[in-house]
N, C-alpha and C positions, 0 to 999 in steps of 0.2 A: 150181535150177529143179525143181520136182513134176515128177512123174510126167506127170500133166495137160499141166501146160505145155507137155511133150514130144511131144504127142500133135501138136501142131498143122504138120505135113510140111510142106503146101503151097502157095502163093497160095491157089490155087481155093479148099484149104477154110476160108482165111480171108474170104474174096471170097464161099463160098455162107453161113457166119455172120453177116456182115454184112449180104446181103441178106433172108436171114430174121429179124433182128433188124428192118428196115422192115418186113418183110412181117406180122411179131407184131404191131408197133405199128397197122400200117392194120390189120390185120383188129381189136385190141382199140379202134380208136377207132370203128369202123361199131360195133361191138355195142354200144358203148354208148350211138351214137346210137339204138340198134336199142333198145335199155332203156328210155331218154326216153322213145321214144313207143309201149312196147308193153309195158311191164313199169310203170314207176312212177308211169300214173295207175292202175295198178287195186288196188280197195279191199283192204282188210288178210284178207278172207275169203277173197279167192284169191291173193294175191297171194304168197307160199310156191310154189303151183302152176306160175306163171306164171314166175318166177324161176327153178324146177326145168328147167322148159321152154326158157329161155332158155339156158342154160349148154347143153342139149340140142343147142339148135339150131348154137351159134358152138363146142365143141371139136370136131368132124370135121375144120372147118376148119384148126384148129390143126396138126392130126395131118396133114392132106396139105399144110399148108407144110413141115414137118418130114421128110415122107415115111415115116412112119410106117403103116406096112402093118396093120390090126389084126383078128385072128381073134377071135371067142366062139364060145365051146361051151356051153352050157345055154340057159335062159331068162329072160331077163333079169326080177326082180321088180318090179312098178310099187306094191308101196308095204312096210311092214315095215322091220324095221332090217337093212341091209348092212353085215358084218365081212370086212374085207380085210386080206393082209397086205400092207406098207409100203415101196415100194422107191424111189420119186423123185417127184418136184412133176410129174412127167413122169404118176401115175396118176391127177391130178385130171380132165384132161385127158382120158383114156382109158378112165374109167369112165364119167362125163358123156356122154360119146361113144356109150356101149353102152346105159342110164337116164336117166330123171329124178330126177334127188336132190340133195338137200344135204350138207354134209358138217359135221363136229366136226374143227374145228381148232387149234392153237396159238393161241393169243393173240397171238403174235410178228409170223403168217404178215397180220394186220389192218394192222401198220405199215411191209408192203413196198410198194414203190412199184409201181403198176399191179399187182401182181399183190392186194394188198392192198383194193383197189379191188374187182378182179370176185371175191374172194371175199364181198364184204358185198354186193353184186350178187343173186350166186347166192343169197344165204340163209345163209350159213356161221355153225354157233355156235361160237362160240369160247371157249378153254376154260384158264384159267389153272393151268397145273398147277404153280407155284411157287407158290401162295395156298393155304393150307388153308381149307373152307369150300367152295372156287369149284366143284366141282363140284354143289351141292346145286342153284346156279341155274343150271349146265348142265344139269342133267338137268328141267328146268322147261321149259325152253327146247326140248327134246330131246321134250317131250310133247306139248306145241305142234305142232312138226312133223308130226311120226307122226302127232295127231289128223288133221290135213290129207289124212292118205294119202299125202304125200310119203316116198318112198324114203330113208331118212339113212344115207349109210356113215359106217361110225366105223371109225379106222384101230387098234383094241387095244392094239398093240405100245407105243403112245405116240410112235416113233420111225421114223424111215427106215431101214433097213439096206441091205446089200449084200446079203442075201438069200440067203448061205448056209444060213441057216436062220430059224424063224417066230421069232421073241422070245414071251416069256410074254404073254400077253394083261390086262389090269390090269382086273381085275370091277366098279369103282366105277361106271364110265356104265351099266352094264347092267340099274341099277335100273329106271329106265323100262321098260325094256322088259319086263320080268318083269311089272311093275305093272299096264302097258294089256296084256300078253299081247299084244301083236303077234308076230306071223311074223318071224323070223328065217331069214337066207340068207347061207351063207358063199360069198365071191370069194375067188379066187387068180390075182395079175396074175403073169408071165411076160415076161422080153424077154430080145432075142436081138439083137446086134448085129455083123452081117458085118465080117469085117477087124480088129475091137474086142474089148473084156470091156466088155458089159452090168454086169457087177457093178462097175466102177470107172468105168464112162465114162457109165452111164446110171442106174444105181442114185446115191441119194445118201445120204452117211450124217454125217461132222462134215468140217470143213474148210471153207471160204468159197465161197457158191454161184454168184456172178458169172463167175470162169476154169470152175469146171464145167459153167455154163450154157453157156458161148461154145463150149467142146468142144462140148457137146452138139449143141449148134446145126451143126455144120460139119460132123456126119457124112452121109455120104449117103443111108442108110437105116436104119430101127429098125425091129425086129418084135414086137410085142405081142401077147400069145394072154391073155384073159382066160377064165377055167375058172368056171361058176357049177354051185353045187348047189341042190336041193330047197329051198324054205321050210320051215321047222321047226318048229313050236310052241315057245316060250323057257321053259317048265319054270317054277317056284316059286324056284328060287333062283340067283341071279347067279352066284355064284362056280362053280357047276357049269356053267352055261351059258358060263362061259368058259373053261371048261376043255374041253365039249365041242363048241365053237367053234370052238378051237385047233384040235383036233384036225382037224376039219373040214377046215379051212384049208392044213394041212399037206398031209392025204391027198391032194387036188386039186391039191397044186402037180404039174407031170409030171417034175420030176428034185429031187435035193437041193439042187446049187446051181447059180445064175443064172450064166452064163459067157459 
């Protein structure tokens, strides 16, 4: 038996898992009635926008099914490229919540079931990073956006970690951004979970997501502080603006590791 496994004590917090596993599904089946008739008649000139907005409007909800408590400190940017570092499927949710943006995703995260769904909802590009080539028409897709004004976080690291520390940040999407000179603004998300380790119980990094979801689900409360900084001008060359990205990213986080 995992670790995970062991986590699960109670009835109750098998009993509140399973009622917020209904309570995910009703609220992602209203949003996507809520899509139908508000998001996908409108025309291709706005509709990035409107989809950024959507996702806006349905993670709050997600987050007080959860019980998810969430602080921000800065200001939140309404358009430019967002670099955050990477700790659970838990941050899609809780950026969304703080912006309107789209996000740069896996490729993989397109063929989950429902959650696969409101990422092509939202707007998500998606990004084959076992294909060489595939990011040339990410970053196509990635300029598209940003022309729109829409907010895009990109998650660098490539990965999720436990969040002991930031992972090296990978300078290949950063072309865009260099190219149209948009504003750049680094995030650093934060959680904290009573009774728990955030870095095993809320963070996700390898191993199978379904027993760590259902953990996730059955705790009583999460606490999330997201930290935003200044927009930046992104400089003439990528590799240094991921380097001083990183950096970025790091200094905002408020401890070394997630506990």
């Amino acid at each position: 038996m995992s670790s995970t496994d062991e986590r699960f004590h109670t009835p109750i917090d098998t009993l509140r898992a399973l009622c917020r596993i209904v309570g995910f599904l009703s609220i992602v089946t209203m949003g996507w009635i809520d899509y139908a008739f508000r998001v996908a008649s409108v025309g291709p000139a706005h509709r990035r926008r409107e989809q950024a907005a959507w996702l806006h409007r349905w993670s709050p909800r997600i987050l007080r099914l959860l019980s998810v408590s969430l602080e921000v400190h800065g200001v939140p940017p309404e358009s430019g490229l967002v670099v955050s570092n990477h700790l659970s499927y838990l941050d899609i949710y809780v950026l969304s919540s703080v912006l309107r943006c789209s996000f740069v995703a896996k490729s993989e995260i397109a063929e989950w079931p429902v959650f696969g769904t409101c990422a092509r909802f939202c707007g998500t590009v998606f990004v084959d990073r076992a294909r060489r080539g595939a990011v040339a028409g990410v970053a196509d897709q990635m300029r598209e956006v940003l022309a729109d004004d829409v907010a895009m976080v990109l998650f660098p690291e490539g990965t999720s970690s436990e969040g002991a520390d930031v992972l090296p940040f990978k300078p290949a999407l950063f072309a865009p951004i260099v190219e149209l000179n948009r504003p750049v603004t680094a995030m650093a998300i934060d959680y904290e979970l009573p009774g728990g380790s955030a870095s095993k119980e809320v963070c996700w990094g390898l191993g199978p997501i379904a027993p760590h979801a259902f953990n996730l689900l059955s705790k009583r409360m999460i606490r999330a502080r997201v930290f935003i900084g200044a927009p930046q001008p992104p400089g003439k060359d990528r590799k240094e603006l991921a380097r001083a990205l990183h950096a970025a990213v790091v200094a905002l986080r408020p401890r070394a590791v997630v506990v």
